[in-house]
C-alpha positions in Angstrom: -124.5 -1.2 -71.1 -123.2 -0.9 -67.7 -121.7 1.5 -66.3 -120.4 2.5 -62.7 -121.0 6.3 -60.7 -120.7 7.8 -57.5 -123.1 10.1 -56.0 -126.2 10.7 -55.2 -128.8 8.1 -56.6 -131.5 10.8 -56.0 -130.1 13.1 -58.2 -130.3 10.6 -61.3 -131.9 11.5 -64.4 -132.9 8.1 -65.3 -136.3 6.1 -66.3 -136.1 4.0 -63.1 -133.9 4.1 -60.0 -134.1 0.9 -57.2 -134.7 1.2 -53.9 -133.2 -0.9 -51.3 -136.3 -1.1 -49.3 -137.4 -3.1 -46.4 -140.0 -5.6 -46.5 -142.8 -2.8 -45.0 -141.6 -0.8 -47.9 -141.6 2.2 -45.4 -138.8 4.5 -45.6 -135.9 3.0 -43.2 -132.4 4.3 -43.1 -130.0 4.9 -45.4 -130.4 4.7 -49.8 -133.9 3.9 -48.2 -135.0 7.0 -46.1 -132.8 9.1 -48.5 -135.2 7.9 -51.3 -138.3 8.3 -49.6 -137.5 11.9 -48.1 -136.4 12.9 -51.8 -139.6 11.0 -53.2 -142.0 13.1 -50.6 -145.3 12.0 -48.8 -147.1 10.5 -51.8 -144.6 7.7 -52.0 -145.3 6.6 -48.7 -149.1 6.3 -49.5 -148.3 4.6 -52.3 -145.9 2.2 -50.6 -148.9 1.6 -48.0 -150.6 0.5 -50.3 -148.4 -2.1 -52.1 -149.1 -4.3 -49.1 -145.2 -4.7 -48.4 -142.5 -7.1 -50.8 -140.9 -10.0 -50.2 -137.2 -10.4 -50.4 -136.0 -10.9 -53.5 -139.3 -9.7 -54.8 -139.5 -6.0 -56.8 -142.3 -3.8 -57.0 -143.0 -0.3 -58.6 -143.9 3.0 -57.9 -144.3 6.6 -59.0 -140.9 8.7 -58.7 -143.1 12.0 -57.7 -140.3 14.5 -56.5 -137.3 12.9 -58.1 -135.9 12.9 -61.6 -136.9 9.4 -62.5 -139.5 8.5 -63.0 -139.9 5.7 -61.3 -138.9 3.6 -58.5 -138.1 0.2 -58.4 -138.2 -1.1 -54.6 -136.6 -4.6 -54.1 -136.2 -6.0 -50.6 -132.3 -7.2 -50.2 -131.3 -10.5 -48.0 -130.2 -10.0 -44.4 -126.8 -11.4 -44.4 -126.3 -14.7 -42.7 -129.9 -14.6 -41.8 -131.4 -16.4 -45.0 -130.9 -20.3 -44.2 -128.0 -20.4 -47.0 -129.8 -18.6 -49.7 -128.7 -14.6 -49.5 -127.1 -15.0 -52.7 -129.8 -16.5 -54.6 -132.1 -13.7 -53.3 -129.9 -11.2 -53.7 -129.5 -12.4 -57.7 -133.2 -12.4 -57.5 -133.2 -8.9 -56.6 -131.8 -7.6 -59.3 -133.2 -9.6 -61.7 -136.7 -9.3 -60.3 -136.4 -5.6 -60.3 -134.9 -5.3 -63.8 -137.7 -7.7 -64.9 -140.4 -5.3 -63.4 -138.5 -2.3 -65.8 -139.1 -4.3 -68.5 -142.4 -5.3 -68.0 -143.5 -2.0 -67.2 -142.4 -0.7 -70.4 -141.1 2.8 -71.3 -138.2 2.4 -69.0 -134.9 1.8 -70.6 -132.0 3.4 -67.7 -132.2 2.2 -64.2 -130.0 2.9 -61.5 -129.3 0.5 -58.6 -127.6 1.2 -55.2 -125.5 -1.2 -53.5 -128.5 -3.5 -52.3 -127.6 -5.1 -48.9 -124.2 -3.9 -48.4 -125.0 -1.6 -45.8 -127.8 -2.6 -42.4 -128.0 -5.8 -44.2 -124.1 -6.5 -44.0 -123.7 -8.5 -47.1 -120.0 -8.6 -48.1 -119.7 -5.7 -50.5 -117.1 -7.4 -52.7 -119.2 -10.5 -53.1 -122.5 -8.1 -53.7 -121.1 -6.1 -56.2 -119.5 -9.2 -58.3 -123.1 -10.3 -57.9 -124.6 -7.1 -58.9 -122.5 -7.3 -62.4 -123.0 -10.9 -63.6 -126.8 -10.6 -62.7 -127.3 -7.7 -64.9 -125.1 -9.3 -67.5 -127.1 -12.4 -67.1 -130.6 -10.0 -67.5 -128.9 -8.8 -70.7 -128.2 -12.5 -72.2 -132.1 -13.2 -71.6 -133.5 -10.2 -72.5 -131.3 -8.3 -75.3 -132.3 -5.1 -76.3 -134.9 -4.1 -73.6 -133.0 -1.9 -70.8 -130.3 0.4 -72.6 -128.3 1.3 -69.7 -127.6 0.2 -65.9 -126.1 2.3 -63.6 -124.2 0.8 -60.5 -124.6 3.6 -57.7 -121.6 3.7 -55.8 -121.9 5.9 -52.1 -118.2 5.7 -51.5 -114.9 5.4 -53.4 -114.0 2.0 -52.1 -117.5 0.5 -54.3 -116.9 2.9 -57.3 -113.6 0.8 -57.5 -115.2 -2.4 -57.0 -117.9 -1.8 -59.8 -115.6 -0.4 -62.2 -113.3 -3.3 -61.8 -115.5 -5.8 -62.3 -117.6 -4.1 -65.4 -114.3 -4.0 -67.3 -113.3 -7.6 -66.1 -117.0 -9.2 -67.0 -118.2 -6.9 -69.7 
């Protein structure tokens, strides 16, 4: 199940929430730095020693001062600065981080922000149309392992985007 909210994806009470991190996987600006400062100090140890992600790649932590659990950092495409290929890694990125949920096991809710819609400058229409049919694809492939995605929405303008396209695709 999908489902679309706005607010504050530090605030979630879910298994997992995802993290649009930078490559480093230090604690940057925006969903990024507002994660980490909500997370506390041990996250950046453990990030340090994760030995950074590749884009379109997905890799898991603790959750330490937030309500989930866990945190599912995936490294977004820079738009315009990925040869032709920011949607393709962009799809990877939510499958690759929904992949590492299941894998992990135990985590059936995870929560995604708006991954590359904000430093990253990817269209917001195109990433959230993205966003949905990925996650629909995930749940094609893999029925019955994650229960329930949550699109994060920061402002009005995405909520509407998400909601539109869950009840169009789903």
């Amino acid at each position: 199940m999908i489902e679309a909210w706005r607010g504050d994806i530090t605030t979630l009470k879910v298994d997992a929430i995802v993290n649009a991190a930078n490559s480093a996987l230090i604690g940057g600006g925006g969903v990024d730095g507002a994660i980490h400062a909500a997370a506390g100090p041990k996250l950046d140890a453990e990030c340090a020693a994760l030995s950074g992600c590749a884009t379109g790649q997905a890799k898991i932590t603790e959750g330490y001062n937030l309500p989930a659990r866990y945190i599912i950092h995936t490294v977004g495409p820079i738009y315009g600065e990925e040869d032709g290929n920011e949607e393709l890694l962009l799809i990877s990125c939510y499958m690759s981080s929904l992949i590492v949920a299941m894998e992990h096991g135990g985590i059936k809710s995870v929560a995604f922000p708006a991954i590359s819609t904000g430093a990253f400058r990817y269209p917001k229409w195109d990433a959230a149309k993205i966003a949905v049919n990925a996650i629909i694809q995930f749940e094609h492939l893999y029925p019955d392992t994650i229960d329930k995605v949550v699109l994060v929405a920061y402002d009005e303008k995405t909520l509407k985007l998400y909601s539109e396209l869950i009840k169009k695709e789903w």
